[in-house]
C-alpha positions as CSV (number, residue, x, y, z in Angstrom):
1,X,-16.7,10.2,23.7
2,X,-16.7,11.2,20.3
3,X,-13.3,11.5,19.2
4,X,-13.5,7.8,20.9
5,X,-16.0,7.0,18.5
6,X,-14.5,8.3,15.6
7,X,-11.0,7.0,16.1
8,X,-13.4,3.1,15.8
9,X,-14.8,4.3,12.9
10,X,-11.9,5.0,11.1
11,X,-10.3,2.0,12.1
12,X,-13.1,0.2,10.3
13,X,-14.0,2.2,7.3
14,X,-13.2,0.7,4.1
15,X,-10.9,3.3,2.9
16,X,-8.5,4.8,4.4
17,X,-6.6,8.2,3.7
18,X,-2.9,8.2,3.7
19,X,-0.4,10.9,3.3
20,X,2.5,10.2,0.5
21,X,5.9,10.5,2.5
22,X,8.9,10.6,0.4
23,X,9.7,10.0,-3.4
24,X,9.9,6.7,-3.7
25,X,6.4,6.8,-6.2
26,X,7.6,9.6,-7.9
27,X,6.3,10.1,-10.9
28,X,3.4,8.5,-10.3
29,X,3.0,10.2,-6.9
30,X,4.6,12.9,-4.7
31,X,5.7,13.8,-1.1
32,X,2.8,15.2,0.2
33,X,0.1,13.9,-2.2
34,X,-3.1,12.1,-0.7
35,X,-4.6,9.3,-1.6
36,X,-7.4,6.5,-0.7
37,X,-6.7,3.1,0.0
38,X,-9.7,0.8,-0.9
39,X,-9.6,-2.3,1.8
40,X,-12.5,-4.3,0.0
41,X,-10.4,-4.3,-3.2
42,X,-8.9,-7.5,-2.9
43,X,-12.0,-9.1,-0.9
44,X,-13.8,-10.0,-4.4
45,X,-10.3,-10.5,-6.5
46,X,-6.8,-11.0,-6.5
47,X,-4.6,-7.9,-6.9
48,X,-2.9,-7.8,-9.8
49,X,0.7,-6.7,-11.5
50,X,0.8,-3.1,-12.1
51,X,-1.5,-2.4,-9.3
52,X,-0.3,0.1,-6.5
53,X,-1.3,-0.9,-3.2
54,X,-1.1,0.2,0.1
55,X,1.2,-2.5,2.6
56,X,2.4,-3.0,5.8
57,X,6.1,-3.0,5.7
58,X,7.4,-6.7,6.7
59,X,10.4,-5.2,8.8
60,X,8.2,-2.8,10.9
61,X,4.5,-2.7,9.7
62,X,4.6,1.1,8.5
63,X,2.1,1.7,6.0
64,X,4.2,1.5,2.0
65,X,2.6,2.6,-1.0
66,X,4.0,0.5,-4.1
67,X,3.1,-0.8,-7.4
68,X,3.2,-5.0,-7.9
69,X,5.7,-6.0,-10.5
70,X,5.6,-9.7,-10.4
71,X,3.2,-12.5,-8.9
72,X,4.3,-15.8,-7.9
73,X,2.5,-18.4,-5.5
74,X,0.5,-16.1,-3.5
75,X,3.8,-13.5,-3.1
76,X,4.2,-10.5,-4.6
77,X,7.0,-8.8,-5.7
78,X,7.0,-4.4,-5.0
79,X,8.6,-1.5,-6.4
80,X,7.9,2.0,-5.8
81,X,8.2,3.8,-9.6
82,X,11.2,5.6,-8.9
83,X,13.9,2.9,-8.3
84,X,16.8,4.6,-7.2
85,X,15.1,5.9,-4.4
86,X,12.6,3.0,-3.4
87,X,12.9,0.4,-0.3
88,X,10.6,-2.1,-1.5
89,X,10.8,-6.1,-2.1
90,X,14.8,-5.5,-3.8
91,X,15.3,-5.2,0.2
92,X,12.7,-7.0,2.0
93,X,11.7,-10.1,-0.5
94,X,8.4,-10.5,-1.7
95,X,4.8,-10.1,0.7
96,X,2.6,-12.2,1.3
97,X,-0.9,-11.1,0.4
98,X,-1.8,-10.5,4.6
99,X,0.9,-7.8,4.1
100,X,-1.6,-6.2,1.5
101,X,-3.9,-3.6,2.8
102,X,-5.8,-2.8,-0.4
103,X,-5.5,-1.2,-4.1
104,X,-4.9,2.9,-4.0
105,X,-7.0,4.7,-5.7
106,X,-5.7,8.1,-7.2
């Protein structure tokens, strides 16, 4: 009952934890690093370039962490910091903001 009860908290709570996997952030981040993704964020404003946020991948909904480069219409265009070895809207487009899971706070 109580890891039931848990496992519904997290799933609501505001922030979330998330385990860095890969370089694709590095310098910025690292394989292994932690950080907190903040879900109200984005409630009371838009994000905005330079931002990293936490995403669901559009191909298969895994969680990305990546930094916006460019806004256009209500799409944003993501990078990860270290280019040559980043999947991120070079390969996949631009998101849509209901791809956005909220700002990540370091």
């Amino acid at each position: 009952m109580f890891h039931k009860l848990l496992s519904t908290l997290l799933h609501v709570s505001p922030i979330y934890k998330y385990k860095i996997l890969g370089n694709s952030m590095l310098p910025t981040l690292k394989d292994g690093d932690v950080v907190f993704i903040n879900r109200l964020t984005y409630l009371f404003r838009k994000p905005e370039v330079g931002e990293i946020i936490g995403l669901n991948d559009p191909r298969d909904n895994k969680v990305l962490i990546k930094r916006i480069l460019k806004i256009t219409e209500n799409k944003y265009f993501v990078t990860g910091d270290n280019k040559q070895s980043s999947t991120d809207s070079r390969q996949f487009g631009m998101i849509e903001k209901s791809a956005i899971i909220g700002r990540v706070l370091i």
